[in-house]
Backbone as CSV, one residue per row, in Angstrom:
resi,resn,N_x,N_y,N_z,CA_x,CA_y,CA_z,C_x,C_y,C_z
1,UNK,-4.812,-4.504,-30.296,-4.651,-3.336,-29.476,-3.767,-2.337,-30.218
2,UNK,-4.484,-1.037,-30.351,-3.185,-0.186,-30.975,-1.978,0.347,-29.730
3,UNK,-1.487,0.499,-31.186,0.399,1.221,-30.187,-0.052,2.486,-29.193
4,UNK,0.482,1.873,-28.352,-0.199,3.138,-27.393,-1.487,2.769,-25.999
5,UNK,-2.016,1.830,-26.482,-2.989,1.771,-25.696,-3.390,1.278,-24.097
6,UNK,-1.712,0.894,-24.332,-1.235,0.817,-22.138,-1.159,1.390,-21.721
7,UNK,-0.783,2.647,-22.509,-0.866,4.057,-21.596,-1.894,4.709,-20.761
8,UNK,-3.143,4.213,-21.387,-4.454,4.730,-21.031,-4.661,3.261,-19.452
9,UNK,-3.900,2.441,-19.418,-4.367,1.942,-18.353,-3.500,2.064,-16.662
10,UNK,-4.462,2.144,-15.730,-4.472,2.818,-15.022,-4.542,1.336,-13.672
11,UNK,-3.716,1.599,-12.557,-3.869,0.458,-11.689,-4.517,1.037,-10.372
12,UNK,-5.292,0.658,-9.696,-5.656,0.966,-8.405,-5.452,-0.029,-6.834
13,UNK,-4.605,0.894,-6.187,-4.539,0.137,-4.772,-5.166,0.406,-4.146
14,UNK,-5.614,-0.146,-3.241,-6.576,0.327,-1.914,-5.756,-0.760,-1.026
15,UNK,-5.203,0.190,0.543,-4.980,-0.639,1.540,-6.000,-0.500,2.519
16,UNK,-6.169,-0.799,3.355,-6.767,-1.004,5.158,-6.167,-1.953,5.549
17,UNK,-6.246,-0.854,7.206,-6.082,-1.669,7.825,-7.247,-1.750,8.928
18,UNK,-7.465,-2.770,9.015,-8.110,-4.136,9.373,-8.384,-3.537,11.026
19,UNK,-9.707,-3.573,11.614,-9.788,-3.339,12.327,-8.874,-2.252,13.329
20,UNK,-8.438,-1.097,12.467,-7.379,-0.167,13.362,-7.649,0.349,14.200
21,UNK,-9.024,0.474,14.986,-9.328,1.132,16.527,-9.196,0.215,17.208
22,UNK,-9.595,-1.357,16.829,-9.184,-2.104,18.278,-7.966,-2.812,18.196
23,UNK,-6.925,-2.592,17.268,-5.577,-2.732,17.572,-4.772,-1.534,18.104
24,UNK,-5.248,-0.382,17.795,-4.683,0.521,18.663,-5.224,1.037,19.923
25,UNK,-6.551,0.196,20.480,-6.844,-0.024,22.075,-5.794,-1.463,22.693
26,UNK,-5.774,-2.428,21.705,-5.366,-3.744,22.421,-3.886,-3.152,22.324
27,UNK,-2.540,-2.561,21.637,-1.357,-2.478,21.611,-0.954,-1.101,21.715
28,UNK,-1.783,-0.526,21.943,-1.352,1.186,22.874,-1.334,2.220,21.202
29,UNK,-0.742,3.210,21.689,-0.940,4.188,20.323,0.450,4.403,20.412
30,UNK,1.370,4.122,20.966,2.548,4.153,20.348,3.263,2.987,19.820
31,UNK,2.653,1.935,19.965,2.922,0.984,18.918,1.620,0.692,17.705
32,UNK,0.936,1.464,18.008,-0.140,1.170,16.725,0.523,2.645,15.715
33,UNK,1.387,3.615,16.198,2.014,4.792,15.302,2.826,3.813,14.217
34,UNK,3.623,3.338,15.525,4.634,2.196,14.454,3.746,1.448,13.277
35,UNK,3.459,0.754,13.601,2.754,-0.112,12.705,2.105,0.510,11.149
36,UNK,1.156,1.955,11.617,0.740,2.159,10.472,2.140,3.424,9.771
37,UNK,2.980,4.126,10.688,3.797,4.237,9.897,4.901,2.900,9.058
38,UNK,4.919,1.786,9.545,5.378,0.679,8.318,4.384,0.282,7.279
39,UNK,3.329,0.313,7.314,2.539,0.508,6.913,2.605,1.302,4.893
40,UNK,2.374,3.109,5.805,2.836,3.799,5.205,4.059,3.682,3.902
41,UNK,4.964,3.281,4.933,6.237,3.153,4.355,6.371,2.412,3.443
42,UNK,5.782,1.454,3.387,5.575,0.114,2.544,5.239,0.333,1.562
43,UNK,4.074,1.252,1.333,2.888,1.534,0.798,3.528,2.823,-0.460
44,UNK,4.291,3.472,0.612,4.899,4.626,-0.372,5.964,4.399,-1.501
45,UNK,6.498,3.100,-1.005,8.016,2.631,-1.854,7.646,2.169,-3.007
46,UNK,6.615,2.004,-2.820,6.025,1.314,-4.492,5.855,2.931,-5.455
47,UNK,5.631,4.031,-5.207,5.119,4.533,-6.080,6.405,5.547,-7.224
48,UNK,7.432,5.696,-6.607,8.804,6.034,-7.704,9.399,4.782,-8.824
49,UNK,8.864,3.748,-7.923,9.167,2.270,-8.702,8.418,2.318,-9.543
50,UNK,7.234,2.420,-8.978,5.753,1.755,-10.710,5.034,3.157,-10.735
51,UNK,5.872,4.006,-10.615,5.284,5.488,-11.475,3.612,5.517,-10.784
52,UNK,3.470,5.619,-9.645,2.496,5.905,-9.017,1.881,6.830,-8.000
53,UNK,1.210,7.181,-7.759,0.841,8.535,-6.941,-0.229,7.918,-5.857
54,UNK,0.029,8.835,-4.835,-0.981,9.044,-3.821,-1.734,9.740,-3.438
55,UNK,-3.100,8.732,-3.513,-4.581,10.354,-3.666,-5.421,10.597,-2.642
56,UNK,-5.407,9.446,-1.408,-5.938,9.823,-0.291,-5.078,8.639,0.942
57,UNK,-5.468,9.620,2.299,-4.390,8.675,2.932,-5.474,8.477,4.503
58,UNK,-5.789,7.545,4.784,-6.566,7.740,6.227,-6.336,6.350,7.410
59,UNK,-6.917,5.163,7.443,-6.182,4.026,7.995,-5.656,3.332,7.053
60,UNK,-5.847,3.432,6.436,-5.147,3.064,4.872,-4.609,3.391,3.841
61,UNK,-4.522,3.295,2.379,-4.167,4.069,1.453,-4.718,3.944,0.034
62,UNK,-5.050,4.958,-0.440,-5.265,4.724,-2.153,-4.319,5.222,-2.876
63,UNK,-3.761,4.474,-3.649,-2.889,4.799,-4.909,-3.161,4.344,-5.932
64,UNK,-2.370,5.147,-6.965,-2.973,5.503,-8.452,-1.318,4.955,-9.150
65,UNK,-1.667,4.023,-10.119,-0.275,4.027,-10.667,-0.335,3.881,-12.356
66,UNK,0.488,4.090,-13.009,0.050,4.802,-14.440,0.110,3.422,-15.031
67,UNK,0.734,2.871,-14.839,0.800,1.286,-15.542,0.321,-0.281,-14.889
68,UNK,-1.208,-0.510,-15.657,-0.949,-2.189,-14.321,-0.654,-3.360,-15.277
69,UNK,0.761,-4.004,-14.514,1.487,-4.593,-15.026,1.869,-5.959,-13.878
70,UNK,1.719,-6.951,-14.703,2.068,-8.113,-13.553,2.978,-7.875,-12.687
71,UNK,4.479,-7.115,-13.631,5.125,-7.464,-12.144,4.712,-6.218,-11.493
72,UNK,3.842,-4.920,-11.575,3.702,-4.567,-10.307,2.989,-4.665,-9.416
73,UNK,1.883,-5.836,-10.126,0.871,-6.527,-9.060,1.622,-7.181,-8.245
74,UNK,2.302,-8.387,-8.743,3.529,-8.866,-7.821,3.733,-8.112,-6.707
75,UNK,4.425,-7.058,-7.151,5.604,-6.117,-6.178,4.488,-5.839,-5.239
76,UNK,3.017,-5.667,-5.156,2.363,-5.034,-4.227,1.676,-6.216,-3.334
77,UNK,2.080,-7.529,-4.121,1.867,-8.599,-3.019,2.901,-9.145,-2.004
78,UNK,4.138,-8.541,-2.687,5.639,-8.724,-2.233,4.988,-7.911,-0.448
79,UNK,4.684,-6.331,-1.179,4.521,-5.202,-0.056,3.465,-5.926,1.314
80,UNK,2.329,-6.319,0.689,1.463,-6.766,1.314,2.131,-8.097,2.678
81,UNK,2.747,-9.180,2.085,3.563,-9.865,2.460,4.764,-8.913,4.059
82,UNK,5.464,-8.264,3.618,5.918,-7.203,4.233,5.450,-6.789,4.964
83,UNK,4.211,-6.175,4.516,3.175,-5.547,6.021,3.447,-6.516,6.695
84,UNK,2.550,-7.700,6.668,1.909,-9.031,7.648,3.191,-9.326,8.722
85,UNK,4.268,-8.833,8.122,5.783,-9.692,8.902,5.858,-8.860,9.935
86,UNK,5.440,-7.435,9.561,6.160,-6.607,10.162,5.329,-6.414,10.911
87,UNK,3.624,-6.597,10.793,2.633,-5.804,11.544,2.776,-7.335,13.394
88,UNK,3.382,-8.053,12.414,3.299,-9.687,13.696,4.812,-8.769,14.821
89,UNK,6.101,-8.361,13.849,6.933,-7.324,14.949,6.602,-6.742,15.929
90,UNK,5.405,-5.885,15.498,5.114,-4.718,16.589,4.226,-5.213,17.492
């Protein structure tokens, strides 16, 4: 591989969430706000960390991050993990 050539690689997230019209009929819309704003939140903390951007946002999220690197696959299973705890909270 020449010097240089991680640069050109590029990581892609995609979140959903998972059936989001009939969790926000079964748990009301002010706790389904909560949820996908933790969600959100989760989702956003990764991208000043692993130099990543956000390119579309709807029940879910796509992000773009300039480097894919184990540990920030990790870190986005860490996030993922996080959701699940938090989405069982609300």
């Amino acid at each position: 591989m020449q010097n240089g050539a991680m640069a050109d690689v590029r990581a892609l997230l995609l979140t959903d969430v998972v059936d989001s019209t009939r969790i926000a009929e079964t748990i009301g819309d002010s706790r389904a706000a909560q949820l996908w704003a933790a969600h959100d939140r989760c989702a956003r903390d990764l991208l000043p960390r692993w130099r990543g951007r956000e390119i579309d946002k709807t029940d879910g999220m796509l992000l773009l991050f300039d480097a894919a690197t184990l540990t920030s696959s990790l870190r986005m299973m860490d996030c993922k993990t996080k959701m699940s705890t938090t989405s069982k909270k609300v």
